[in-house]
N, C-alpha and C positions, 0 to 999 in steps of 0.2 A: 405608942405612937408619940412624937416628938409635937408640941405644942408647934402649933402656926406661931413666927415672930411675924410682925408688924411689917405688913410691904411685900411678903413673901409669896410666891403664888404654890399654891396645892392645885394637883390637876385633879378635876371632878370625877375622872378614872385614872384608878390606882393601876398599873402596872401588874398586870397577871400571867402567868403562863395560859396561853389562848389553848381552848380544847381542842381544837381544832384551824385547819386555814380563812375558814371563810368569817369565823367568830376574829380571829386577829384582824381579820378584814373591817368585819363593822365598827370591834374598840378603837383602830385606827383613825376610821373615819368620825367617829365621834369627838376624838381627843382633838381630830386634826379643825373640828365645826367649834368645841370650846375656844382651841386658840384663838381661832377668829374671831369671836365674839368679844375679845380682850383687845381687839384692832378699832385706832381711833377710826371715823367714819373715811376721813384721805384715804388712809390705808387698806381699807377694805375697799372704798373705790378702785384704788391700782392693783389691788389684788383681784379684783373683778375683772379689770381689764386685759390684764395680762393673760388672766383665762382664757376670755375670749379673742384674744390674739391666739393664745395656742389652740384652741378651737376651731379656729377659721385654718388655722398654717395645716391641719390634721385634714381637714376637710378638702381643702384644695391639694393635698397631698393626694386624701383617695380619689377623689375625682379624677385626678391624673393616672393612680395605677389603672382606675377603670377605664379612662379613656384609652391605655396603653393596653389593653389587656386582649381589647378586639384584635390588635395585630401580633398575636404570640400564639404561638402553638409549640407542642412538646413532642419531641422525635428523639427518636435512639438512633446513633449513627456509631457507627465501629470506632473500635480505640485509633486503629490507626490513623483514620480520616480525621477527628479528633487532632490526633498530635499534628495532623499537616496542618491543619486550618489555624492551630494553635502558632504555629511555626509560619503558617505567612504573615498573620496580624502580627505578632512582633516584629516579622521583618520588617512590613511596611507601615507600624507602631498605628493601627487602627484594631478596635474590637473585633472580636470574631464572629458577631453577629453581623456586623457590614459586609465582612469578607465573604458570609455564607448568602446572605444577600444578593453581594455581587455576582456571584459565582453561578445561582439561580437563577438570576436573571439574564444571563448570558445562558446558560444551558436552553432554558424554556423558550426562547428566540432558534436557538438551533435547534433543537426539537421541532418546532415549528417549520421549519424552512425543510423539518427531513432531512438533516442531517445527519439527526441521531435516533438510531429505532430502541423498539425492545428487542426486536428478534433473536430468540434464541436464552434470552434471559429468563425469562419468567418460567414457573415452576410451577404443579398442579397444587393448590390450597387446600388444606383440611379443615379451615374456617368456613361456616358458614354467609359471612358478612363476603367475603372476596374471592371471586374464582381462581384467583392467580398469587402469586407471590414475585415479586420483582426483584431479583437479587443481581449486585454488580459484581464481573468477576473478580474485582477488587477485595471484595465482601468477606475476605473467609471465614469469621466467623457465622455468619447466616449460611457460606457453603457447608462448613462441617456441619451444620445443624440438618441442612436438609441432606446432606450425604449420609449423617445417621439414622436418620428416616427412613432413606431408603433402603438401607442394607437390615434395621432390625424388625424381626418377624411377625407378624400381628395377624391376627383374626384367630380362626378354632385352631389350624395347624401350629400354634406357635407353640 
């Protein structure tokens, strides 16, 4: 090993191939606690601070996914419907979460008023959570699924 010259800093962990991830982890954090200790007191002040700036920015970050998190929900909707909804928002250069927004909210108003039923859509469930299944004729994916349904054989005869 090469003699320490005069001024020179040697780090108190030498550089090893870590055994694993979570060991690179700790040498990390060790080498990263030395440097600091090499920080005049200023500097370890603004380095304090800065932390907790990005500390609070992270915090009030989650806070907000949480806050945004009550109004999301997760649905599957057909490719095709997809590509339309994809196809208005650019037209009318707004997200396609607005658009489906919008568009809900105009429906569920007519629905209400009775202007638009189920009748005739909905389809017997093999789920226990739901009696029905509500498929648009639009849907054809969910029709071929229940069209295959019903055409292939099940119980002892099959």
């Amino acid at each position: 090993m090469a003699e320490k010259q005069k001024g020179q800093y040697i780090p108190a962990i030498r550089p090893i191939e870590p055994a694993d991830e979570r060991v690179a982890e700790i040498l990390e954090d060790r080498q990263q606690h030395f440097d600091e200790l090499r920080l005049t007191p200023p500097e370890r002040k603004r380095l304090l601070e800065t932390r907790q700036k990005k500390e609070m920015r992270k915090k009030k970050e989650k806070e907000k996914a949480e806050e945004r998190e009550k109004n999301r929900i997760t649905t599957y909707l057909p490719t095709n419907l997809i590509k339309a909804i994809k196809t208005i928002a650019s037209q009318e250069n707004v997200s396609m979460a607005q658009v489906i927004t919008f568009f809900l909210f105009e429906v569920v108003e007519r629905y209400e008023r009775k202007e638009i039923t189920f009748w005739g859509q909905k389809n017997p469930s093999d789920s226990p959570r739901y009696e029905w299944n509500l498929i648009h004729p639009k849907d054809t994916e969910r029709l071929e699924k229940i069209q295959s349904r019903k055409t292939k054989k099940t119980g002892w005869g099959a």
